[in-house]
C-alpha positions as CSV (number, residue, x, y, z in Angstrom):
1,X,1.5,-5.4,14.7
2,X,-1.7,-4.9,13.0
3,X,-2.5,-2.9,9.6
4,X,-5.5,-0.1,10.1
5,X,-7.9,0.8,6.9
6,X,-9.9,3.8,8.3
7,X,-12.6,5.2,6.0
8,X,-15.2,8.2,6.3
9,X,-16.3,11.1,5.0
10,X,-15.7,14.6,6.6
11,X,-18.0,17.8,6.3
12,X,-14.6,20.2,5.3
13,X,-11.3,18.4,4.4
14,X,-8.9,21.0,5.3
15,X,-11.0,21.7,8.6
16,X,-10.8,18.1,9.5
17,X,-7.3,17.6,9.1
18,X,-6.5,20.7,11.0
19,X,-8.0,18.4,14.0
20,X,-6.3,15.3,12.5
21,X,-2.7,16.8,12.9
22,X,-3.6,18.4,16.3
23,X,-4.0,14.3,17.1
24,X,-0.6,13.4,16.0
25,X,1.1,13.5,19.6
26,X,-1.8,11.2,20.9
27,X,-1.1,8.6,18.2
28,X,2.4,8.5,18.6
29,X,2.3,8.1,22.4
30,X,-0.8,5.0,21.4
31,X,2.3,3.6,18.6
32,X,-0.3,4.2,15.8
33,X,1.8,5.3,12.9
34,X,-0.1,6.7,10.0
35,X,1.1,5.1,6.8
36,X,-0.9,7.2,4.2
37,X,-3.5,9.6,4.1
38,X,-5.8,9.4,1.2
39,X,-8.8,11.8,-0.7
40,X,-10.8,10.0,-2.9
41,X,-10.6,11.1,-6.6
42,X,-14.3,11.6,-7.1
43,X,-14.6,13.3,-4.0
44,X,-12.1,14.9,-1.1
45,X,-14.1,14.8,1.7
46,X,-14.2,11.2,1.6
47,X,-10.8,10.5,3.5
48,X,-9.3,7.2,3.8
49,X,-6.1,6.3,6.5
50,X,-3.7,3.9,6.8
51,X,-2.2,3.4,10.1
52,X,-0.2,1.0,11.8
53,X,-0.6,-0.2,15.5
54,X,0.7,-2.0,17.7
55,X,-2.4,-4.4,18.4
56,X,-6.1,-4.7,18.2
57,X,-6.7,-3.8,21.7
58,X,-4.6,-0.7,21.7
59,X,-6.2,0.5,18.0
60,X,-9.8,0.5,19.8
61,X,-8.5,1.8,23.0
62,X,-7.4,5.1,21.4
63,X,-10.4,5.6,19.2
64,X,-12.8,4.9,22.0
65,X,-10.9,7.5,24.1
66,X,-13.9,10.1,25.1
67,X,-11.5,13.0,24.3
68,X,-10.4,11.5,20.9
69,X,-14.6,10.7,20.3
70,X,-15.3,14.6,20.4
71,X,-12.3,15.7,18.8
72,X,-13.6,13.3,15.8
73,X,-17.2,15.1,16.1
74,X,-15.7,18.8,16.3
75,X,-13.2,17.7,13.2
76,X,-16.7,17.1,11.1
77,X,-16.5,13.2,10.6
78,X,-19.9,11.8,9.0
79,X,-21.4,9.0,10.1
80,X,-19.6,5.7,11.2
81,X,-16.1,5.1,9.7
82,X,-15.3,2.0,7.6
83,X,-12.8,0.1,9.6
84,X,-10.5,-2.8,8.3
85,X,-7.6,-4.2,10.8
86,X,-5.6,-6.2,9.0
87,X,-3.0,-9.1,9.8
88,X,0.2,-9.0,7.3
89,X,1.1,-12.5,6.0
């Protein structure tokens, strides 16, 4: 099991999550488990996730799903997203 950090800023928060929860069947099939959803204090459009996984391999497989890729584009996601994958010790 691996330990997600996803970071990026959206265009609309509440339009964005709208696609986000429309997602939540797709994770669960994956075994991505979302831990936390954060909103930075200074601004709420900047979203951070916490998610766990079963491994590496099948964290990138489900975000580089082509489906998943425009579904991340229609939900308003700016730019590239700050990834961390952790290892607990």
């Amino acid at each position: 099991m691996v330990t997600v950090i996803l970071q990026h800023e959206v265009k609309n928060f509440e339009e964005w999550k709208k696609v986000f929860d429309e997602d939540e069947k797709g994770r669960a099939e994956a075994g991505v488990q979302l831990m936390g959803l954060f909103t930075s204090v200074k601004n709420p459009n900047d979203v951070t996730m916490i998610f766990v996984a079963p491994g590496v391999e099948t964290f990138n497989e489900l975000m580089s799903d082509p489906q998943r890729q425009k579904d991340i584009e229609r939900a308003g996601v700016i730019g590239a997203p700050a990834v961390s994958i952790l290892n607990k010790v």
